[in-house]
C-alpha positions as protocol buffer text, in pm:
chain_id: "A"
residue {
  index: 1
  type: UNK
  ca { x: -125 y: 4435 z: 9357 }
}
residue {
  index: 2
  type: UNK
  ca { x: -160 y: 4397 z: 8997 }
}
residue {
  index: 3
  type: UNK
  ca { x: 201 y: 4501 z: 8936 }
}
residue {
  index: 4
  type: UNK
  ca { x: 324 y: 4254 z: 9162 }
}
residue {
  index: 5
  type: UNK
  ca { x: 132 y: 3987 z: 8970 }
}
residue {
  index: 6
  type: UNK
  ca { x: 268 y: 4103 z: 8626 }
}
residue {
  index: 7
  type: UNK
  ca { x: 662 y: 4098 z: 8810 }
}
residue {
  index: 8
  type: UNK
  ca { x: 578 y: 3727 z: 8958 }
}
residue {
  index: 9
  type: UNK
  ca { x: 481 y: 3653 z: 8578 }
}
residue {
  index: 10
  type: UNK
  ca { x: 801 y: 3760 z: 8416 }
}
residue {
  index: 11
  type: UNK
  ca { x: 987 y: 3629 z: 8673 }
}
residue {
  index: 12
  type: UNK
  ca { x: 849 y: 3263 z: 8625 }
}
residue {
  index: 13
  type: UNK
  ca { x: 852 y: 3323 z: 8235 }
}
residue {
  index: 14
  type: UNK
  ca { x: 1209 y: 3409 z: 8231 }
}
residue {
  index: 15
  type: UNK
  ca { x: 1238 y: 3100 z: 8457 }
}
residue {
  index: 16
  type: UNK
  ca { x: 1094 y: 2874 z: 8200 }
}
residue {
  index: 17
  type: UNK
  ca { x: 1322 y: 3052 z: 7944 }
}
residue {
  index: 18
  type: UNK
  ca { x: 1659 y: 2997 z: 8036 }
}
residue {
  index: 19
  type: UNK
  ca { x: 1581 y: 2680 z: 8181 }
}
residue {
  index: 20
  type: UNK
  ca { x: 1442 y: 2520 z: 7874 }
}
residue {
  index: 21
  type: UNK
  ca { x: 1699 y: 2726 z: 7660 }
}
residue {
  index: 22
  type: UNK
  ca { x: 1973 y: 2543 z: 7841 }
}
residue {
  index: 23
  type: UNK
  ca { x: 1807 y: 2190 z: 7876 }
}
residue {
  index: 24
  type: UNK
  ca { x: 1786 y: 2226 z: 7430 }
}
residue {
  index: 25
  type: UNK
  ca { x: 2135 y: 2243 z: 7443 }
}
residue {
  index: 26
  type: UNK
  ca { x: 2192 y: 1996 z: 7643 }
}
residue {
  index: 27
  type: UNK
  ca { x: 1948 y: 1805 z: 7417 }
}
residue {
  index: 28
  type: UNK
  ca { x: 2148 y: 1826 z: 7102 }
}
residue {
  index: 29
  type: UNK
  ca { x: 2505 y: 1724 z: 7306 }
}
residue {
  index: 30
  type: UNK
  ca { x: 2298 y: 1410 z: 7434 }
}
residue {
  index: 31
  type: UNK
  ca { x: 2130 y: 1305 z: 7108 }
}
residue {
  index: 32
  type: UNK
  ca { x: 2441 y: 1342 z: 6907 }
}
residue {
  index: 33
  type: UNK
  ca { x: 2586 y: 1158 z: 7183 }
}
residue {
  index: 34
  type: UNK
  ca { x: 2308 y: 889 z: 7223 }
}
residue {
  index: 35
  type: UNK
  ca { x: 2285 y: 886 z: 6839 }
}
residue {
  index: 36
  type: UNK
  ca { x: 1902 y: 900 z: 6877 }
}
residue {
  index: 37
  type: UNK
  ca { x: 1748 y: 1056 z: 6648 }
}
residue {
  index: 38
  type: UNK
  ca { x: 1458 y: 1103 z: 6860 }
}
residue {
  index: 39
  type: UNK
  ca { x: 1616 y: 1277 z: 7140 }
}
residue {
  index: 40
  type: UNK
  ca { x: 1766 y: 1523 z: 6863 }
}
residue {
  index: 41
  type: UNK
  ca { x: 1404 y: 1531 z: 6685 }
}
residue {
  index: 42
  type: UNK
  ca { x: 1274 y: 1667 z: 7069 }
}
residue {
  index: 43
  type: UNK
  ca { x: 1579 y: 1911 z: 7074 }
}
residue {
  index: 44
  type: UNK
  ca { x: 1479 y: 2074 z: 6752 }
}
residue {
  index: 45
  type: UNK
  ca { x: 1098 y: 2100 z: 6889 }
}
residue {
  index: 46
  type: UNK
  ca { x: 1243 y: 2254 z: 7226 }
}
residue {
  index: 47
  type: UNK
  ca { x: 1449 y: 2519 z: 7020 }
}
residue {
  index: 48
  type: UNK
  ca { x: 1137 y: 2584 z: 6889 }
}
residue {
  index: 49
  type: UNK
  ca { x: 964 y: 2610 z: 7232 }
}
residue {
  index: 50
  type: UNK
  ca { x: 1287 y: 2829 z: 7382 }
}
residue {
  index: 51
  type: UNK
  ca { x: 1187 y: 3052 z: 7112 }
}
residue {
  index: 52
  type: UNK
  ca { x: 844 y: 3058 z: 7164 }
}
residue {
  index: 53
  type: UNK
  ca { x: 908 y: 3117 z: 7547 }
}
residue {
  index: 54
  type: UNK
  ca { x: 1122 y: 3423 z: 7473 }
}
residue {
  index: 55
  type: UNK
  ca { x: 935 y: 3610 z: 7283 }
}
residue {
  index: 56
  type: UNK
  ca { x: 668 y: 3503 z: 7561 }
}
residue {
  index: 57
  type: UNK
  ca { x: 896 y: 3651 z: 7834 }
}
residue {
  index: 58
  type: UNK
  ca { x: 940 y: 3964 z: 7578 }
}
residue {
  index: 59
  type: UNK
  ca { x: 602 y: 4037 z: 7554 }
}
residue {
  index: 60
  type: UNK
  ca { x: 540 y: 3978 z: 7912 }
}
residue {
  index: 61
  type: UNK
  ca { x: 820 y: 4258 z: 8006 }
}
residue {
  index: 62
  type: UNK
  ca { x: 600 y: 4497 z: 7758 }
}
residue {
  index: 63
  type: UNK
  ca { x: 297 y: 4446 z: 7937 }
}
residue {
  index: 64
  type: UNK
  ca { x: 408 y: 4539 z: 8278 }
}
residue {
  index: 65
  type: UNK
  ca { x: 443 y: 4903 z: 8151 }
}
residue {
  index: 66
  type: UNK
  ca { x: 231 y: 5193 z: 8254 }
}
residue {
  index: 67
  type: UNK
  ca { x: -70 y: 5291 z: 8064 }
}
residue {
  index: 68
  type: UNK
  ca { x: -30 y: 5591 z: 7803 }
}
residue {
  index: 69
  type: UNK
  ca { x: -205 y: 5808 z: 7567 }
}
residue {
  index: 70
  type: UNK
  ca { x: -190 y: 5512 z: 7318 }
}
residue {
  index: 71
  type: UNK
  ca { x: -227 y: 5261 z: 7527 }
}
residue {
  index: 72
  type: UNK
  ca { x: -468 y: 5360 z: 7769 }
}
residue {
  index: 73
  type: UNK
  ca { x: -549 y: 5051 z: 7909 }
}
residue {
  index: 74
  type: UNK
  ca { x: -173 y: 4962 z: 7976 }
}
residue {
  index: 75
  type: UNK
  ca { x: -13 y: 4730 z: 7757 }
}
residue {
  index: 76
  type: UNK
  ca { x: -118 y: 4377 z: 7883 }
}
residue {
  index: 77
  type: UNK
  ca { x: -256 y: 4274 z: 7573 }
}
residue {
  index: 78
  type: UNK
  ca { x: 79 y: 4236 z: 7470 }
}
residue {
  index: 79
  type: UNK
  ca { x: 127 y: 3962 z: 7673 }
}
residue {
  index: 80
  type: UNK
  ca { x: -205 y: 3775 z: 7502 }
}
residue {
  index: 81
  type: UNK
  ca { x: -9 y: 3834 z: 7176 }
}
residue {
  index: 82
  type: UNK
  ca { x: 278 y: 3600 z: 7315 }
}
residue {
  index: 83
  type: UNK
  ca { x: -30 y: 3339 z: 7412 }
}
residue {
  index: 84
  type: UNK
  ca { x: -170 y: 3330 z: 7091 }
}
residue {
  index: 85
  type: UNK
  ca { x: 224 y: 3289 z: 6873 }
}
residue {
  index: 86
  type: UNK
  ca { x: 323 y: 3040 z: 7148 }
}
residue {
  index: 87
  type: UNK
  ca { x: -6 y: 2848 z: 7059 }
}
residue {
  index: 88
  type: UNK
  ca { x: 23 y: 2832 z: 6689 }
}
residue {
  index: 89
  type: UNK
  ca { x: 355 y: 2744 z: 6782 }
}
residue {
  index: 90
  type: UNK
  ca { x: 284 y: 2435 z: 6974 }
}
residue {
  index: 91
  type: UNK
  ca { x: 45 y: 2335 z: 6765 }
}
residue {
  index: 92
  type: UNK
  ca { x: 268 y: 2323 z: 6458 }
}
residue {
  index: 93
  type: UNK
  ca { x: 522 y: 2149 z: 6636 }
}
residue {
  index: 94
  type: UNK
  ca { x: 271 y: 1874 z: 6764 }
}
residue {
  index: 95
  type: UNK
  ca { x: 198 y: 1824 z: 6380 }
}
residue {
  index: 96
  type: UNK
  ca { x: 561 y: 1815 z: 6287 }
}
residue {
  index: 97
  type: UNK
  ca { x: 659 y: 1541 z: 6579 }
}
residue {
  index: 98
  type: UNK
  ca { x: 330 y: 1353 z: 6495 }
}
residue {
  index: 99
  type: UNK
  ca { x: 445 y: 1349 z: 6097 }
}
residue {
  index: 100
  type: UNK
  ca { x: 814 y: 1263 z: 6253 }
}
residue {
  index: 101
  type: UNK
  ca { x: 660 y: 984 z: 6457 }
}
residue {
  index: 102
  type: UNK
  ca { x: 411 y: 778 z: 6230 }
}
residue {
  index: 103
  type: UNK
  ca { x: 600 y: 670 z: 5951 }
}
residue {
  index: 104
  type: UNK
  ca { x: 832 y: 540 z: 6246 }
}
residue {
  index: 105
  type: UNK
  ca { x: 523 y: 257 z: 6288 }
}
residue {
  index: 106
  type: UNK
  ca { x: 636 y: 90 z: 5978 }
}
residue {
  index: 107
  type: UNK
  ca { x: 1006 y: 94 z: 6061 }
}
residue {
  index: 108
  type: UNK
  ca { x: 1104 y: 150 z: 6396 }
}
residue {
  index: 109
  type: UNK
  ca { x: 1449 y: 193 z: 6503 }
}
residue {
  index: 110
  type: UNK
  ca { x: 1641 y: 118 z: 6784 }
}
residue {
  index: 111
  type: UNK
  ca { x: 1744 y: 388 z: 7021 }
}
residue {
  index: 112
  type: UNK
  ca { x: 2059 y: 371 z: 7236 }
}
residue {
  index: 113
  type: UNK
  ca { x: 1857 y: 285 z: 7608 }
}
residue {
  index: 114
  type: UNK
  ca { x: 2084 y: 356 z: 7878 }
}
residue {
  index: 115
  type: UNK
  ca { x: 2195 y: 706 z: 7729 }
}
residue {
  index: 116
  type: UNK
  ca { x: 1787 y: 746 z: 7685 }
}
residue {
  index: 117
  type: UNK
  ca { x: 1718 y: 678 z: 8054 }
}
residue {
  index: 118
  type: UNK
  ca { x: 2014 y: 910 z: 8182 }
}
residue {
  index: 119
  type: UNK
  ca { x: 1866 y: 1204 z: 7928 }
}
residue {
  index: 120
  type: UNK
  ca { x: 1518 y: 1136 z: 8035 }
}
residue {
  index: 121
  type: UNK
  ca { x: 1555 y: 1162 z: 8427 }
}
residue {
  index: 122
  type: UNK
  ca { x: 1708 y: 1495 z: 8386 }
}
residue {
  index: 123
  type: UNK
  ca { x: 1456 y: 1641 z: 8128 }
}
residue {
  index: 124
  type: UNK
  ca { x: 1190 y: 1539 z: 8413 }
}
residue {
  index: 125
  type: UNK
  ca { x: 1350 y: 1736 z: 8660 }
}
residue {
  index: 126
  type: UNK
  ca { x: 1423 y: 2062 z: 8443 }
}
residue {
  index: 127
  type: UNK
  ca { x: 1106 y: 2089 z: 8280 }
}
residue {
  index: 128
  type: UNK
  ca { x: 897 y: 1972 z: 8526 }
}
residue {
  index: 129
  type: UNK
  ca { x: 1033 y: 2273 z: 8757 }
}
residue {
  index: 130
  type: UNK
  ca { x: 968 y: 2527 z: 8519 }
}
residue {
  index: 131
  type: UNK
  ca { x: 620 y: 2348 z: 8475 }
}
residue {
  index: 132
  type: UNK
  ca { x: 578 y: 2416 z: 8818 }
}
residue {
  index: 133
  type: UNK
  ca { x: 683 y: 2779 z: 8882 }
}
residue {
  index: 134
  type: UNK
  ca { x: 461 y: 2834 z: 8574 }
}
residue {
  index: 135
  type: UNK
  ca { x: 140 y: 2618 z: 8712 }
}
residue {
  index: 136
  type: UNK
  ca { x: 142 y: 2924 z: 8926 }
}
residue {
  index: 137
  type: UNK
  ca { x: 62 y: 3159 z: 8642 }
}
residue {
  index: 138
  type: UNK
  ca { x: -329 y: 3250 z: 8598 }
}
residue {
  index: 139
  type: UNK
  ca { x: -254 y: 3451 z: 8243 }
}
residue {
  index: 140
  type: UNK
  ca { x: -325 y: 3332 z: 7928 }
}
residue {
  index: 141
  type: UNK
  ca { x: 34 y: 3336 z: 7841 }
}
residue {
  index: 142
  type: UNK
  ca { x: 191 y: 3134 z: 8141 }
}
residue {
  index: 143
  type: UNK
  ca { x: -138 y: 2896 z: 8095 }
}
residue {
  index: 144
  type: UNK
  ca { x: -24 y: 2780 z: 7729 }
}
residue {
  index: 145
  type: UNK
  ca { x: 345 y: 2849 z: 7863 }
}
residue {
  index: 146
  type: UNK
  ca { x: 276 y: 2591 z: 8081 }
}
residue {
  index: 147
  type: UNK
  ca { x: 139 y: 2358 z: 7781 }
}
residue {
  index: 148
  type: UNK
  ca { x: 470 y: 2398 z: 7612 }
}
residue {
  index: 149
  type: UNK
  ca { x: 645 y: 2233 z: 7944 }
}
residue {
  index: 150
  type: UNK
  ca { x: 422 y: 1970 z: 8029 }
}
residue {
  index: 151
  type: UNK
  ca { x: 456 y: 1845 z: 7674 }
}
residue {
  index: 152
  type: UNK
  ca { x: 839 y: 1824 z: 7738 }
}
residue {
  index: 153
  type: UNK
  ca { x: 776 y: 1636 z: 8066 }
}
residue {
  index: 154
  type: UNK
  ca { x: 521 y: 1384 z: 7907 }
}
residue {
  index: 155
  type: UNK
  ca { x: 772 y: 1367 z: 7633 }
}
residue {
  index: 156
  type: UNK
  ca { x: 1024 y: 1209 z: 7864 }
}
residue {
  index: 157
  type: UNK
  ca { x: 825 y: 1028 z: 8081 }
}
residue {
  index: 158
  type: UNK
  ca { x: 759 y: 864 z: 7766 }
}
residue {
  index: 159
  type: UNK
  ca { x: 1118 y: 850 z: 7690 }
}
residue {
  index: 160
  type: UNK
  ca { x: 1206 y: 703 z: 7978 }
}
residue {
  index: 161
  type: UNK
  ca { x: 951 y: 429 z: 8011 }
}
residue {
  index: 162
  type: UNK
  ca { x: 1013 y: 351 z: 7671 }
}
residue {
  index: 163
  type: UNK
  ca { x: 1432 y: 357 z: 7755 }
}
residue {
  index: 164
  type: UNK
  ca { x: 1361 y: 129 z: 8017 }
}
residue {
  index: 165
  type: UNK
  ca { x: 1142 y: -189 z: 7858 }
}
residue {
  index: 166
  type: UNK
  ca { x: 1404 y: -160 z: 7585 }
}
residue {
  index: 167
  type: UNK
  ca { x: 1608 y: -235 z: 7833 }
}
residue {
  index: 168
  type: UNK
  ca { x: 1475 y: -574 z: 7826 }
}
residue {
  index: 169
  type: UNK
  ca { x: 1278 y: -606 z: 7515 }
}
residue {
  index: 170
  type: UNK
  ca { x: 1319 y: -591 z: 7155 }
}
residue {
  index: 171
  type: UNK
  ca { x: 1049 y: -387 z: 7075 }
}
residue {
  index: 172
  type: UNK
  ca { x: 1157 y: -5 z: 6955 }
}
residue {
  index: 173
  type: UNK
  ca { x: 756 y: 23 z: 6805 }
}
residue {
  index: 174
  type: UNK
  ca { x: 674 y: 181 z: 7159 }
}
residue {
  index: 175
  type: UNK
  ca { x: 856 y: 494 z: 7128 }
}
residue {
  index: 176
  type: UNK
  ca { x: 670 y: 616 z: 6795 }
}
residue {
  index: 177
  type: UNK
  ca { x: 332 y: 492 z: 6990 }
}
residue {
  index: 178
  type: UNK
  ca { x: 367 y: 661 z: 7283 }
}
residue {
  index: 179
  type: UNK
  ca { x: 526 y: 996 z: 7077 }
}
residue {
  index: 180
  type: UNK
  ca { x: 177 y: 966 z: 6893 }
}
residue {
  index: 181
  type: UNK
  ca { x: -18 y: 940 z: 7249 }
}
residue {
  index: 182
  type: UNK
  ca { x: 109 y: 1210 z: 7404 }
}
residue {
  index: 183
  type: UNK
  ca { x: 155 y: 1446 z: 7121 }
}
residue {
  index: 184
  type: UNK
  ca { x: -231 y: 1396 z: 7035 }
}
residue {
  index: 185
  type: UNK
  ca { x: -333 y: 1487 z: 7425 }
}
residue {
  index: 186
  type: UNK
  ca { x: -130 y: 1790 z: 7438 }
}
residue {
  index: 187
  type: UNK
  ca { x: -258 y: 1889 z: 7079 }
}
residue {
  index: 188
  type: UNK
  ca { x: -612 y: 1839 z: 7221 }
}
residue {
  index: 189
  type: UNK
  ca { x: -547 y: 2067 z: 7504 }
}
residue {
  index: 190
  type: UNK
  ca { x: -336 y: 2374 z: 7362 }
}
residue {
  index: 191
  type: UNK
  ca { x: -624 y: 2414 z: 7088 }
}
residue {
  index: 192
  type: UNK
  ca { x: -874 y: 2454 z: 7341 }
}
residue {
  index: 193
  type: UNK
  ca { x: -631 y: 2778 z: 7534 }
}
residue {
  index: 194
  type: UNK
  ca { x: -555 y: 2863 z: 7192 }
}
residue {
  index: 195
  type: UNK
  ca { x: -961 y: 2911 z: 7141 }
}
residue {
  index: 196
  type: UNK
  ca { x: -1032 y: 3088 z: 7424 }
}
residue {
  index: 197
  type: UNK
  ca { x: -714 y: 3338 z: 7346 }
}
residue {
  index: 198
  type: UNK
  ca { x: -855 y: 3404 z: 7016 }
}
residue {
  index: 199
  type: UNK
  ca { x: -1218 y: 3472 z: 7184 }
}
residue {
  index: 200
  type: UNK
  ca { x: -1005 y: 3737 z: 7424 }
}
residue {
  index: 201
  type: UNK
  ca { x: -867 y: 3889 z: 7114 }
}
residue {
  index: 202
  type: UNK
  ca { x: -1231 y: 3928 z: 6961 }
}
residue {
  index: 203
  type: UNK
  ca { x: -1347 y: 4093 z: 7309 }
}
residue {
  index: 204
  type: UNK
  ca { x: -1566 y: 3802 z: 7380 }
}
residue {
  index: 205
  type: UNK
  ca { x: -1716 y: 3781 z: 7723 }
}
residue {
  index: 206
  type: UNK
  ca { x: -1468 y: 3612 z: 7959 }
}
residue {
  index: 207
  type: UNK
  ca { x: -1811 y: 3420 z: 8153 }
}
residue {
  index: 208
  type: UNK
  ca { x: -2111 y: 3478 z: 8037 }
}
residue {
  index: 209
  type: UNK
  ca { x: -2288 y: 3360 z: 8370 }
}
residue {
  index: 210
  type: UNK
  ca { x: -2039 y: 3608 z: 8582 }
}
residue {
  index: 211
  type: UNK
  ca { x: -2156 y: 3885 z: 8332 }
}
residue {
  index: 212
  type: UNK
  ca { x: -2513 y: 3792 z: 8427 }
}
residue {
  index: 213
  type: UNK
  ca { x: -2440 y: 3791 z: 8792 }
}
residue {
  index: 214
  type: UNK
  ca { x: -2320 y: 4131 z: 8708 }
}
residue {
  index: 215
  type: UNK
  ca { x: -2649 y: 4243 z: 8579 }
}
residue {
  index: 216
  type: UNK
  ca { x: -2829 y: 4064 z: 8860 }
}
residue {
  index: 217
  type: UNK
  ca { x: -2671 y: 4229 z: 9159 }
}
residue {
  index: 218
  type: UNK
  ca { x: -2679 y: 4603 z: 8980 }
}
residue {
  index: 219
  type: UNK
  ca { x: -3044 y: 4547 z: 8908 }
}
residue {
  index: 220
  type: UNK
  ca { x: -3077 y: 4463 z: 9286 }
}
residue {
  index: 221
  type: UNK
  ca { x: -2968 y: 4825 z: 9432 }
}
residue {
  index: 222
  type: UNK
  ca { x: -3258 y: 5030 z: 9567 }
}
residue {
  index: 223
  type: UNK
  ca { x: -3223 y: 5346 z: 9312 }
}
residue {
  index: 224
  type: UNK
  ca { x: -3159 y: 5151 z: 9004 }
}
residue {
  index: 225
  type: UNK
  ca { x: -3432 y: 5133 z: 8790 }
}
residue {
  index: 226
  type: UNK
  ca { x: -3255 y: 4905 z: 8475 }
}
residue {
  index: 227
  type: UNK
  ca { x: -2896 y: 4813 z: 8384 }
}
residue {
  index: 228
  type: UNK
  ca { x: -2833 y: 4796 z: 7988 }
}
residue {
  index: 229
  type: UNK
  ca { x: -2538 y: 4820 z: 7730 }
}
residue {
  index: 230
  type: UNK
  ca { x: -2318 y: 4586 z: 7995 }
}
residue {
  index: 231
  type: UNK
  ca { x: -1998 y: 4447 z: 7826 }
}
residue {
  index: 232
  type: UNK
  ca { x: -1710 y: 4263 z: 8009 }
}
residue {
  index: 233
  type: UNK
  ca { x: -1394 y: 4160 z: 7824 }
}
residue {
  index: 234
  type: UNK
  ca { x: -1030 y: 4125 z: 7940 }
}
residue {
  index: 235
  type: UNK
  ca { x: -748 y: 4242 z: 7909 }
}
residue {
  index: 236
  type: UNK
  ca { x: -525 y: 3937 z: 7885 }
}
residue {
  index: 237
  type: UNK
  ca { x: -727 y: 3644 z: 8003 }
}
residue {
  index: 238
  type: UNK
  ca { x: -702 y: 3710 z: 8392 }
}
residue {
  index: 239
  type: UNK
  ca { x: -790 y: 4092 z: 8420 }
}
residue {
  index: 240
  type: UNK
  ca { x: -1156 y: 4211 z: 8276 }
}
residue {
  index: 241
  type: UNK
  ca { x: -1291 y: 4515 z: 8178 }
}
residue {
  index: 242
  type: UNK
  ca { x: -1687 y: 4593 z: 8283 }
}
residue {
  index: 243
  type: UNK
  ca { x: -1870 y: 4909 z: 8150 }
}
residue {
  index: 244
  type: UNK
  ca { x: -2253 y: 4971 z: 8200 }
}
residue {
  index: 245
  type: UNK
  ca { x: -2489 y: 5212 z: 8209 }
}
residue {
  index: 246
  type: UNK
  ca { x: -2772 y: 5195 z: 8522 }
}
residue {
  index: 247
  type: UNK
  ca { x: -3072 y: 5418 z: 8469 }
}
residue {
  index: 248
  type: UNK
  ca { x: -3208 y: 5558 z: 8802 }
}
residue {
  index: 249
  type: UNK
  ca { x: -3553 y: 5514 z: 8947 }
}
residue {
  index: 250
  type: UNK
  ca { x: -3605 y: 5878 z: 8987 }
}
residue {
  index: 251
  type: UNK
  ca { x: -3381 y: 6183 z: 9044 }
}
residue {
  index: 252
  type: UNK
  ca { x: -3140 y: 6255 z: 9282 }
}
residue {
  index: 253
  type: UNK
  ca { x: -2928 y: 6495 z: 9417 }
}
residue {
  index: 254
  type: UNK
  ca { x: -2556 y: 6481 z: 9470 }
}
residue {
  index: 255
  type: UNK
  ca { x: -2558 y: 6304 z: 9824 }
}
residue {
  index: 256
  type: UNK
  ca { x: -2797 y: 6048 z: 9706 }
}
residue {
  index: 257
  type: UNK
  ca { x: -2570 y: 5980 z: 9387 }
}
residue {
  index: 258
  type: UNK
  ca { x: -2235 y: 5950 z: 9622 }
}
residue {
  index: 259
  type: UNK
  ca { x: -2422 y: 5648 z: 9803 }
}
residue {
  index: 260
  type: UNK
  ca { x: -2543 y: 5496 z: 9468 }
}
residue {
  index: 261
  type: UNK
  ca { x: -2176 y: 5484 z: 9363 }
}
residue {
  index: 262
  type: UNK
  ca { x: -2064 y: 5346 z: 9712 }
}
residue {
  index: 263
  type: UNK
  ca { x: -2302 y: 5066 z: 9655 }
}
residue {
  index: 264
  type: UNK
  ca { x: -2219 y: 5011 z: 9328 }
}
residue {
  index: 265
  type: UNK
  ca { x: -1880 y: 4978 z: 9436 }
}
residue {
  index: 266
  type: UNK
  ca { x: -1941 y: 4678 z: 9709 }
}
residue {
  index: 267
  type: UNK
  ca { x: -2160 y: 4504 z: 9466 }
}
residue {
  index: 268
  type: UNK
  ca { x: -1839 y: 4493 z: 9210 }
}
residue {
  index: 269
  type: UNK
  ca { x: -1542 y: 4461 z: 9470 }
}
residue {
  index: 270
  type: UNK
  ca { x: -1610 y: 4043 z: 9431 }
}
residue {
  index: 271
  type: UNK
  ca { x: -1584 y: 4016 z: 9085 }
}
residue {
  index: 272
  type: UNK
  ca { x: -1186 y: 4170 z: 9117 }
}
residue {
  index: 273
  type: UNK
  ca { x: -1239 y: 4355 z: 8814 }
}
residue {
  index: 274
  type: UNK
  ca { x: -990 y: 4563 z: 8672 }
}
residue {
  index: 275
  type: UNK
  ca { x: -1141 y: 4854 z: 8499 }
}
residue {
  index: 276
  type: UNK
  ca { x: -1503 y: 4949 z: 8589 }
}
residue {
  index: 277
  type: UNK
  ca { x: -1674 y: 5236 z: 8351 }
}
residue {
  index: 278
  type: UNK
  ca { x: -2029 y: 5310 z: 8516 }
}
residue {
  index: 279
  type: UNK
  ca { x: -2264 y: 5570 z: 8360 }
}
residue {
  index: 280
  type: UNK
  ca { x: -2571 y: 5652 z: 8544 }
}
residue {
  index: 281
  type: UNK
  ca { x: -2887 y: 5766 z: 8357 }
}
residue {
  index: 282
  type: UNK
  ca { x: -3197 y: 5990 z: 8462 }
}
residue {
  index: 283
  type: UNK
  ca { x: -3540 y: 5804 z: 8441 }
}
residue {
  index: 284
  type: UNK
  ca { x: -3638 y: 6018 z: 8113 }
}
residue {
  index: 285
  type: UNK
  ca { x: -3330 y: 6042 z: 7985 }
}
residue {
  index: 286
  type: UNK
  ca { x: -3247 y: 5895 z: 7613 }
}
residue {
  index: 287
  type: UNK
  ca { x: -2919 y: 5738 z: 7682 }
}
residue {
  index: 288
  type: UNK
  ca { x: -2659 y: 5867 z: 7451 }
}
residue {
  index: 289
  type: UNK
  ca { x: -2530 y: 5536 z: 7253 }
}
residue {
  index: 290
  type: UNK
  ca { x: -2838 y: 5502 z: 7085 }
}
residue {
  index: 291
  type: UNK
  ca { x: -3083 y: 5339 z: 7309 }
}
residue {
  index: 292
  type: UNK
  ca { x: -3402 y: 5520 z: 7378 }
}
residue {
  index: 293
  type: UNK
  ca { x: -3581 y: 5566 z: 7708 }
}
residue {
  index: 294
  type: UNK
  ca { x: -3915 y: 5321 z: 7608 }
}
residue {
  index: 295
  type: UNK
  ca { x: -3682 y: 5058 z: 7483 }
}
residue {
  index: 296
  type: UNK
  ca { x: -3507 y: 5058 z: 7810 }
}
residue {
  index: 297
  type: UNK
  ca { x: -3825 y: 5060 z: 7994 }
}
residue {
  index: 298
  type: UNK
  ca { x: -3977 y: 4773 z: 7833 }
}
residue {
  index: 299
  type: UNK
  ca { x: -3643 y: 4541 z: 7791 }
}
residue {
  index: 300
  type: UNK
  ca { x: -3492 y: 4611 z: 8144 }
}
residue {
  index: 301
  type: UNK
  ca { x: -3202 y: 4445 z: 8075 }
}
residue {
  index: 302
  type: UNK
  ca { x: -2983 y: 4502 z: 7706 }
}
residue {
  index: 303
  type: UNK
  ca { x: -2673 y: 4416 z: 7601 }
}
């Protein structure tokens, strides 16, 4: 199951690659064309993006491989690597089309229209398919993959609403405004993926109510006694990591141990976890990362 996700991933990263590789050079035919400077301001930032997809799509390939005596989780944090460039990416290409854009207030030029509208219609349609067959993506990656394209789709939406009241009116001040609008929204939005990537990289805990939940329905089993030392973290942003350890309520013998681990299995199977680690303790028994039996006892539940 999970390797079919990781294919369906490349497959709609390497999507978004060529198709935004060959809309750029489209971009720079149409703007030398056009003679707008904006349209070949936007190809530069979608070179930038093709790039930025790439090595996305690189990465992405890496992490499908099978886990190893070095990697022994697999190599899927490879693919939050791409996230986290492609962020700092976007970001610094936001800042360079806002600084492109607001001197343009003061002394706005006039763009060719018609060659603006034809450009814009079919920047739409390419980038808002590859926004599509990546909205289907649940990885960090695809998610701020996905930023990357809907910028380019606001970006001509803007384009072309702005193409098309020049049309009629004199006033070229809207195309640096609405630049500035959109820019700012995306901006707002690809920091806030860009946070919770780095938060992945530290091995913070994905949800810290789910990891509660967690501790809740362990704690509930007949034979458990306490759950402590619970972390959860993931792997890439969409597949989490759970270790614990569950002290019993008294000892037991093989049999009785087989059903604890059943149930300890059902309890988990909701929360579609990845990798489960599950160590179970003996009521007197100091547990062996450095938490004694009395502290256990008296703080049922540790982290």
């Amino acid at each position: 199951m999970h390797n079919h996700d990781h294919e369906s991933s490349s497959s709609r990263i390497g999507w978004a690659f060529f198709l935004n590789f060959g809309f750029t050079i489209v971009e720079f035919i149409g703007g030398w064309l056009t003679n707008s400077t904006a349209i070949m301001a936007d190809a530069v930032h979608d070179l930038g993006d093709s790039l930025s997809i790439g090595l996305a799509w690189i990465l992405s390939k890496i992490a499908h491989k099978q886990a190893n005596d070095t990697y022994s989780y697999g190599y899927q944090r490879f693919s939050l690597l791409g996230a986290l460039v492609n962020g700092a990416v976007l970001i610094g290409g936001s800042i360079w089309v806002l600084s492109e854009a607001i001197p343009r207030l003061s002394s706005p030029e006039m763009p060719h229209a018609e060659g603006m509208i034809v450009l814009a219609i079919f920047g739409i349609a390419v980038n808002g398919f590859a926004a599509y067959k990546l909205s289907h993506g649940k990885s960090l990656n695809e998610r701020v993959l996905n930023w990357h394209l809907l910028e380019d789709v606001l970006g001509w939406a803007a384009v072309l609403l702005v193409a098309v009241v020049l049309t009629f009116v004199d006033l070229p001040v809207l195309d640096p405004l609405l630049s500035i609008g959109f820019t700012l929204f995306i901006l707002f939005n690809v920091t806030k993926t860009l946070i919770d990537t780095v938060k992945v990289f530290l091995q913070a805990t994905p949800d810290t109510k789910v990891r509660q939940d967690i501790i809740n329905d362990l704690k509930s089993l007949d034979n458990i006694n306490s759950v402590h030392h619970v972390h959860v973290w993931s792997l890439d942003g969409a597949n989490h990591v759970l270790t614990a350890h569950l002290e019993l309520k008294q000892a037991i013998d093989n049999l009785e141990q087989k059903i604890v681990k059943q149930d300890i299995s059902k309890v988990l199977q909701r929360y579609n976890l990845s990798h489960t680690t599950i160590e179970l303790e003996l009521p007197d028994e100091d547990c062996r990362d450095g938490e004694a039996t009395l502290s256990k006892k008296s703080s049922p539940t540790h982290s």
